[in-house]
Residue, then its C-alpha position, 0 to 999 in steps of 0.5 A: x090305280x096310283x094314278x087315277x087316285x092321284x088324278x082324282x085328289x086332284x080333281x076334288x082339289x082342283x073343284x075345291x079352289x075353282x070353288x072358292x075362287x067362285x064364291x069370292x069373286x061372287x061376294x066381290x061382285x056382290x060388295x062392289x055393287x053396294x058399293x058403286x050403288x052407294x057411290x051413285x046414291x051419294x053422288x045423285x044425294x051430292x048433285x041434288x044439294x049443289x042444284x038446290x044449293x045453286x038455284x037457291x043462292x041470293x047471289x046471281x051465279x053463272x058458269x062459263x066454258x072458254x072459246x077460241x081460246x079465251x077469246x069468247x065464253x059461252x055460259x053453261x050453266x045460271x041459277x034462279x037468281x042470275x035470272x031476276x037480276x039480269x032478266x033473262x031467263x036460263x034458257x035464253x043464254x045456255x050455250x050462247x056467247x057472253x057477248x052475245x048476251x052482255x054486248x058492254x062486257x068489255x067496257x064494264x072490266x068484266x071480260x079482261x078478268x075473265x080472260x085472267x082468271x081463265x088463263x092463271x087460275x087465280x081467283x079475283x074480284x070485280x069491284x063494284x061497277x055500272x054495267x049497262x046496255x040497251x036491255x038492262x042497267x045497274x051496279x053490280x059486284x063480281x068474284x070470279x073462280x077457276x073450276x077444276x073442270x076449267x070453267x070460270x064461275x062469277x058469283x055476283x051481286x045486284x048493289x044498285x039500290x045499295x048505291x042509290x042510297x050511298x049516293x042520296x046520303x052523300x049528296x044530303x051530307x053535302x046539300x042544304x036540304x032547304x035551298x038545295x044548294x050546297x052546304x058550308x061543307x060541300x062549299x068548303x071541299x069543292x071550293x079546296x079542289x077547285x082553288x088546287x086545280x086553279x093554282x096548278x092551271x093558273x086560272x081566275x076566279x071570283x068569290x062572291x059572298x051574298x047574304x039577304x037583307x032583312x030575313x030576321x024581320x020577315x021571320x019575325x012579322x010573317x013567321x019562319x014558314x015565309x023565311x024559308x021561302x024566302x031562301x029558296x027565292x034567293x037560292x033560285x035567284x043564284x041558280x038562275x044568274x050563275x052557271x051550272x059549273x060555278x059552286x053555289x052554297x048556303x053557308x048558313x042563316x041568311x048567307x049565301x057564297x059563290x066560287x066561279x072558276x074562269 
């Protein structure tokens, strides 16, 4: 009777732990679910804002996966805007060679940096550059990432139209916009760099200072529309006589120069 008193207490204590232990691991399923629920809540939350994030973006974005060990990428992902940019769609370049898709890769800079900043990590920039081939042609400007997962994203922008307009107000800060010669300005520092090399090559070169007789009278009798044409008929002479090489300017009023290299 001792003993199988002994064996019951056991029993009922034996049930008691198996018990709790049951209900604690039934809560830990039950709270490791939530939680894991929560996690993949979160994670497709996160994954949604990257997409939308991603495809939404102004900057052209691609993603690129190493190849025979850096000496390919291939892309594995491109956004909306890399899309118009580059005018091709997302579906004609996932899973395809950069070379393939981009053939003047390597003559535009952009291939060596992705081999650098795949190999080192550190992220670098692309300054702005023409990229064309026989497809697409523009400027463009890269900044270029090491993922954790060892991809490499370059963020990259359109700038031609950027770089049209920088060229156009150059050009007006150095062109007489009536002749379209140059202007004292232009003369003047094109003329400097010309007479620096010339004296470090020892070449000749002629001045030549013109200016139009009369203008003031033909203003005067025909009125300044007549003037300006006028210029221009001087300026067109210019051009016609002298080389395309040689610098030509309206220096001002009725003044023109001319500096002829060799």
């Amino acid at each position: 009777k001792p003993f199988y008193a002994l064996l019951e207490t056991s029993r009922n204590r034996l049930s008691l732990i198996h018990g709790i232990v049951w209900l604690f691991f039934v809560v830990l399923i039950a709270w490791g679910g939530k939680r894991l629920k929560d996690a993949h809540d979160s994670l497709s939350a996160s994954q949604s804002r990257f997409r939308e994030l991603f495809d939404k973006m102004k900057s052209g974005v691609a993603v690129y996966e190493a190849k025979d060990e850096g000496n390919d990428f291939f892309l594995t992902d491109f956004n909306r805007a890399a899309e118009k940019i580059d005018q091709v769609s997302k579906a004609d370049v996932v899973g395809r060679s950069v070379l393939q898709i981009f053939p003047t890769i390597k003559e535009f800079g952009l291939f060596e940096v992705l081999q650098n900043v795949w190999r080192d990590g550190v992220p670098r920039h692309h300054p702005v550059s023409q990229y064309k081939d026989g497809r697409i042609e523009g400027w463009r400007e890269n900044y270029l990432y090491k993922l954790p997962s060892g991809e490499v994203v370059a963020i990259y922008d359109d700038v031609t139209e950027n770089r049209k307009r920088e060229e156009e107000i150059r050009i007006l800060a150095v062109t007489d916009p009536l002749t379209e010669l140059y202007n004292r300005r232009g003369f003047m520092t094109l003329a400097d760099q010309q007479i620096k090399a010339a004296t470090r090559t020892n070449k000749k070169m002629s001045l030549l200072f013109i200016d139009i007789d009369g203008l003031k009278r033909i203003n005067d009798t025909l009125g300044h529309e007549e003037g300006d044409r006028a210029l221009v008929s001087a300026a067109n002479v210019l051009k016609q006589t002298f080389r395309e090489s040689d610098i030509m300017a309206r220096m001002g009023g009725d003044e023109f120069a001319v500096l002829a290299v060799d």
